[in-house]
N, C-alpha and C positions, 0 to 999 in steps of 0.2 A: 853628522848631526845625531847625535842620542836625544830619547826620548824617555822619559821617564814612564814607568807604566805603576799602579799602585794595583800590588795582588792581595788580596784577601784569602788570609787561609783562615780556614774552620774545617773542624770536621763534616763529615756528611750527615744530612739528614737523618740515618737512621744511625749514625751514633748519636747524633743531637738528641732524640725522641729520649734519649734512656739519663738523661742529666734533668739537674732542676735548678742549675744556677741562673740568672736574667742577664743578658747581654746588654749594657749601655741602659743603665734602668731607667736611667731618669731623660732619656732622649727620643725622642718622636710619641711621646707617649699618648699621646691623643690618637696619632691615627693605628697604630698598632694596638691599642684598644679597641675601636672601634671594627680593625680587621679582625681581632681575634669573638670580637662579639660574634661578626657575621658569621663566621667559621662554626661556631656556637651554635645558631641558629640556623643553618644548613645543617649542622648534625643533630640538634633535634627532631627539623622534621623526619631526618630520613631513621632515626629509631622510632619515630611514633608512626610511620609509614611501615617500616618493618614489623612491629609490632601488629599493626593493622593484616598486616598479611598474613601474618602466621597465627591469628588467632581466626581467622575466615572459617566457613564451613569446614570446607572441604579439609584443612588439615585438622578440625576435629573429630571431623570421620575418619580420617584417617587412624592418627596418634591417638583420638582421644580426647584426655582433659590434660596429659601431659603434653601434648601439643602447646598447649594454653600457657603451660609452664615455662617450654622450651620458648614460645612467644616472646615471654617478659625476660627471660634472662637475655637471649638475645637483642633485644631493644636494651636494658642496661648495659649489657656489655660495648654495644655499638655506641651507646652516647658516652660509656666513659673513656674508652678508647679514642672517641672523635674531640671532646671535652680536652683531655691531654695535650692530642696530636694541635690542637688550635694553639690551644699554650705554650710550647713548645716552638709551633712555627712563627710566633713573631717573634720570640727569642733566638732564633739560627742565624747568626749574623751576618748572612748575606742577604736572607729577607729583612732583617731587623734593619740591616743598613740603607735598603733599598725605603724602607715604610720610613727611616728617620729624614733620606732626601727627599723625601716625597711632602714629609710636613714642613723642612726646611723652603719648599718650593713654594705652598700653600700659605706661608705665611709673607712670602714678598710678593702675594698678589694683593691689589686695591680692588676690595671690594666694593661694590653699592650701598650708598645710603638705603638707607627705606622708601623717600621722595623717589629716588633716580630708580629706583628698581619698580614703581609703581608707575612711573613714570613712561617709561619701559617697556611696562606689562603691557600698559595703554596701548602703545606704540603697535606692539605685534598685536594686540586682539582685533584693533579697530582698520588692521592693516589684511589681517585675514578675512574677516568679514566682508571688507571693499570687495577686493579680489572673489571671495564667493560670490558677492551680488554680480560681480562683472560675468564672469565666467558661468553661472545661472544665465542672464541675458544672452551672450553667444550664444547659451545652447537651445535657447526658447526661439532667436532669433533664426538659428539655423534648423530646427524642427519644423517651424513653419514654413522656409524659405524650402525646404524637401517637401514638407504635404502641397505646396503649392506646385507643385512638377510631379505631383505622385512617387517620388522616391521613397522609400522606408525602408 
């Protein structure tokens, strides 16, 4: 009995990083945006973090005001590097293909109306709140049912 197996060849990621073509352009393109946003936004805090760090006291005592300098070029250099590498990695076609089954998946689910989702919400809020009042009573009930035997 053979099995069929389907291999994916691409190069590796760090040949991938040095091209600029787009793999499967017009395919998963909602959520492979949305990945490459977040990648985005992870790489800017961490240049404006960087940033942060190396403009502090202590490395302008140090360095100076070329501290300051070395600051900024570093925070650019990290967001345009991190900027790239996001770009890049929903393009690499073994992420690419993974992010396009992943909206393939996402779109044969049914989701909620607006009614059923409110509906819903209702469900769990008024479902936990019960559950708190109960579970407050046990504990009121069993604090008193201890200070009446002097336990604490």
């Amino acid at each position: 009995m053979a099995t069929k197996e389907t291999v994916i060849t691409s190069r590796p990621l760090m040949q991938e990083l040095f091209t600029s073509g787009l793999y499967k352009r017009n395919q998963g393109r909602m959520v492979r945006q949305i990945t490459c946003l977040t990648i985005w936004a992870i790489v800017a805090v961490a240049a404006w973090r960087c940033h942060a760090l190396f403009i502090g006291p202590a490395t302008i005592n140090l360095l100076g005001e070329s501290g300051r300098a070395i600051g900024y070029l570093l925070a650019v250099a990290l967001g345009a590097v991190g900027l790239w590498f996001g770009y890049r990695l929903v393009n690499w076609p073994k992420f690419a293909d993974f992010l396009i089954s992943v909206e393939a998946e996402l779109n044969k689910v049914s989701w909620p109306t607006q009614k059923e989702l409110v509906r819903a919400s209702l469900v769990v809020i008024f479902t936990i709140l019960f559950l708190s009042v109960i579970l407050f009573a046990y504990d009121a009930l069993w604090e008193f049912l201890f200070g009446l035997f002097g336990i604490n």
